[in-house]
C-alpha positions in Angstrom: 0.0 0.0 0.0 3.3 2.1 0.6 4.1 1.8 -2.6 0.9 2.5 -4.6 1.0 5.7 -2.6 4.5 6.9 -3.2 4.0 6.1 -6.6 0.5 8.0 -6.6 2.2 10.7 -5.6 5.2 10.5 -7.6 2.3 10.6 -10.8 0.6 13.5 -9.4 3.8 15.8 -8.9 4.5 14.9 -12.2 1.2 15.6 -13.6 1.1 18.6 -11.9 4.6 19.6 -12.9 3.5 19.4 -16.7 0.2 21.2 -16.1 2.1 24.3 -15.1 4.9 23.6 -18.1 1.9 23.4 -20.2 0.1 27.1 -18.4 3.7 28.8 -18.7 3.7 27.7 -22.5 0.8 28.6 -23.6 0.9 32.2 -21.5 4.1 33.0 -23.5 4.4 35.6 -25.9 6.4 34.1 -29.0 8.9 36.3 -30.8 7.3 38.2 -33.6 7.3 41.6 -35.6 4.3 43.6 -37.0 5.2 46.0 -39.8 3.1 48.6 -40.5 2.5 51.3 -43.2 1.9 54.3 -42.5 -0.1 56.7 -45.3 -0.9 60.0 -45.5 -4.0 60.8 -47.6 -3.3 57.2 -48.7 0.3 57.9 -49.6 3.0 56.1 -48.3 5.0 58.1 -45.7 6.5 56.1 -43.4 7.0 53.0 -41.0 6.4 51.0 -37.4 7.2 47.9 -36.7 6.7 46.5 -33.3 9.6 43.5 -32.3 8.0 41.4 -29.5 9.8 39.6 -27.7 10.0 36.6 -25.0 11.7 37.2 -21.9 12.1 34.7 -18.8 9.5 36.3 -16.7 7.1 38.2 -19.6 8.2 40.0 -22.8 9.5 43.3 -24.1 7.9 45.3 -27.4 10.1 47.8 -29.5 8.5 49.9 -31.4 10.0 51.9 -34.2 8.3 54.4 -36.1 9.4 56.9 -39.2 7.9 59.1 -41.0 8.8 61.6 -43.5 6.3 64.2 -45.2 6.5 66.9 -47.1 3.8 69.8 -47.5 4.4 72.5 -50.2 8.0 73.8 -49.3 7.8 72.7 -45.9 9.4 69.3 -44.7 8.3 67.1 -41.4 10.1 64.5 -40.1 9.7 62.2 -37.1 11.2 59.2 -35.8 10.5 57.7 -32.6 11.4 54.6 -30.4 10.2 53.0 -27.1 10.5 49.9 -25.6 8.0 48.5 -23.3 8.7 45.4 -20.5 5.5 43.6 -19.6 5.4 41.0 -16.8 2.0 38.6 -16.5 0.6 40.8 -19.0 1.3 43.6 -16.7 3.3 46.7 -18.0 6.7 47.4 -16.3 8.4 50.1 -17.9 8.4 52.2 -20.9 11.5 53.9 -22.1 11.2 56.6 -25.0 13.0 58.5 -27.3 11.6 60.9 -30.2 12.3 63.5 -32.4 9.3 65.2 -33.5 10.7 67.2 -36.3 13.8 68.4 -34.7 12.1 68.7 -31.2 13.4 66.0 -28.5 11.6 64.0 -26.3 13.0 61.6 -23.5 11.3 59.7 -20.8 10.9 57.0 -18.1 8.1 55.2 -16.9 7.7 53.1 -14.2 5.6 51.1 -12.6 4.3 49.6 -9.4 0.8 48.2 -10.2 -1.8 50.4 -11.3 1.1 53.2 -10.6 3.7 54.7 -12.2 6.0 57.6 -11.8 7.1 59.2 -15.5 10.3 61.8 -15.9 12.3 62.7 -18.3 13.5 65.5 -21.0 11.5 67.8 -21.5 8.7 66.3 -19.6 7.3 67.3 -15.7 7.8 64.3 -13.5 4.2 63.1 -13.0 3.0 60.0 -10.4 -0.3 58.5 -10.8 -2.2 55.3 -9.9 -5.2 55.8 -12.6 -3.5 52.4 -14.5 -2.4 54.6 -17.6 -0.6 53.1 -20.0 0.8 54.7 -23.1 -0.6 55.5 -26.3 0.6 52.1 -27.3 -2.1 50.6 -29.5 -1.1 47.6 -30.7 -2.4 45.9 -28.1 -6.4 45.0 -28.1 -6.8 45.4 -24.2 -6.0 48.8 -24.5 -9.3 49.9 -25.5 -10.8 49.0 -21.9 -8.4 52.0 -21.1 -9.9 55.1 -19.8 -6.7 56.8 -19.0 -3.6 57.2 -21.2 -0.8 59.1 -22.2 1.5 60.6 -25.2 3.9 58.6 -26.5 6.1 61.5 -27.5 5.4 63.6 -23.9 3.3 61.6 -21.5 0.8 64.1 -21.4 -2.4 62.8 -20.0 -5.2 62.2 -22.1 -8.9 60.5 -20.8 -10.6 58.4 -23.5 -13.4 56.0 -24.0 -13.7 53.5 -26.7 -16.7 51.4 -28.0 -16.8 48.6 -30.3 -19.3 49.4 -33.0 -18.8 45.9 -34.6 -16.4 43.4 -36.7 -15.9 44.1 -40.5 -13.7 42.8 -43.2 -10.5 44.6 -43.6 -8.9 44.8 -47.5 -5.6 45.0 -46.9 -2.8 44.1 -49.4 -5.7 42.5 -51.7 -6.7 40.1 -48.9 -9.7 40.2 -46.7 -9.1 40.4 -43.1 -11.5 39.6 -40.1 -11.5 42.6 -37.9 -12.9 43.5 -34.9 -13.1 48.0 -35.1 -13.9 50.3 -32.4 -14.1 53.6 -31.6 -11.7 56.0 -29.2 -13.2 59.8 -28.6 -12.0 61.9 -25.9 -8.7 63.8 -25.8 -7.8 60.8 -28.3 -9.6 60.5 -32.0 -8.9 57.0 -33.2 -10.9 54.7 -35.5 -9.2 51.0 -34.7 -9.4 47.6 -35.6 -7.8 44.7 -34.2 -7.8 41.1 -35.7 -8.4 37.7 -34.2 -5.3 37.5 -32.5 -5.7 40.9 -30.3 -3.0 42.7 -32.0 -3.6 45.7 -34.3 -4.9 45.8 -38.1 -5.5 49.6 -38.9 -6.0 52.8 -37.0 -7.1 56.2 -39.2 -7.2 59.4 -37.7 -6.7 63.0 -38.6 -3.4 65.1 -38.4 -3.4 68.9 -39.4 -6.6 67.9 -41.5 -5.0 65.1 -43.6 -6.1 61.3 -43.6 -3.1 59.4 -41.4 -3.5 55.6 -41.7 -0.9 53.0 -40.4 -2.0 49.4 -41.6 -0.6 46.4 -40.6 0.8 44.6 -43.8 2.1 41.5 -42.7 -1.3 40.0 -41.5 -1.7 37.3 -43.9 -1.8 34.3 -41.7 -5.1 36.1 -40.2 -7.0 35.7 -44.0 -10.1 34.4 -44.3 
């Protein structure tokens, strides 16, 4: 009788053992870039491409984005980079660096929960526990987000976002399943996110021009 209880419980440490292996899996983030396009008035002007990637205890997201416009005589440039740690799903840090046409921006955030203490260049120090997170859309589960901030200067913007319904999505002469929604507020975005809760398309206005970035590597989310 020993026996068939060591061994009984040999069998359920191991079961249980591969459970978790199993949970820890299937929470992980694998490595993978989206590339985006972004258009101005549909005209190619630019770039982002967010690099996730898998980290022992979560995953880190770098996003890149370029863009380069001109209007009449006048030139615009921007380039901008951040990188974002996430733990259980839970946002860490953000680190951020941009040049908005000539103008630098630096900053820190950190976090502690739902709060988070952001300094930098050019930017007040701020603490809040409202759960903010960056304008970082990418990410479905940001539209249950009432509270965010500017990726370029962490200035506080309060939002609410609806889904008004799924839709198909041309993009790159295939059709996409997409799920859009809505943000108003300090924020204008039109958004649509496919079945794996990471961003298709967001449109918006900027100085009264059509700005579009489009995801153009979603094939393997095709009808």
């Amino acid at each position: 009788m020993r026996h068939s209880f060591i061994k009984s419980t040999v069998l359920c440490t191991l079961a249980a053992g591969l459970i978790g292996s199993l949970g820890a899996i299937s929470s992980a983030h694998a490595d993978e870039t989206l590339n985006y396009q972004v258009l101005k008035d549909g005209e190619p002007i630019g770039f982002e491409t967010v690099e996730i990637t898998d980290t022992p205890d979560g995953y880190t997201a770098t996003i890149t984005t370029r863009t380069d416009v001109k209007v009449l005589f006048l030139q615009f440039q921007y380039g901008h980079s951040r990188l974002e740690k996430w733990r259980n799903d839970q946002l860490v840090s953000v680190d951020t660096d941009t040049n908005d046409d000539g103008t630098p921006y630096v900053y820190k955030a950190e976090y502690d929960g739902d709060c988070y203490e952001v300094a930098g260049k050019r930017i007040a120090k701020r603490d809040a526990c409202d759960g903010a997170w960056p304008l970082t859309l990418w990410r479905e589960d940001i539209t249950a987000k009432t509270s965010l901030y500017s990726v370029i200067n962490a200035e506080p913007y309060a939002v609410t976002t609806r889904k008004t319904g799924t839709e198909t999505l041309a993009i790159k002469n295939r059709e996409i399943p997409a799920t859009h929604y809505a943000m108003t507020g300090d924020v204008q975005r039109d958004l649509w996110y496919g079945s794996d809760g990471k961003l298709l398309k967001t449109s918006f206005k900027r100085k009264g021009y059509d700005i579009d970035f489009i995801r153009v590597d979603a094939k393997d989310l095709q009808k």
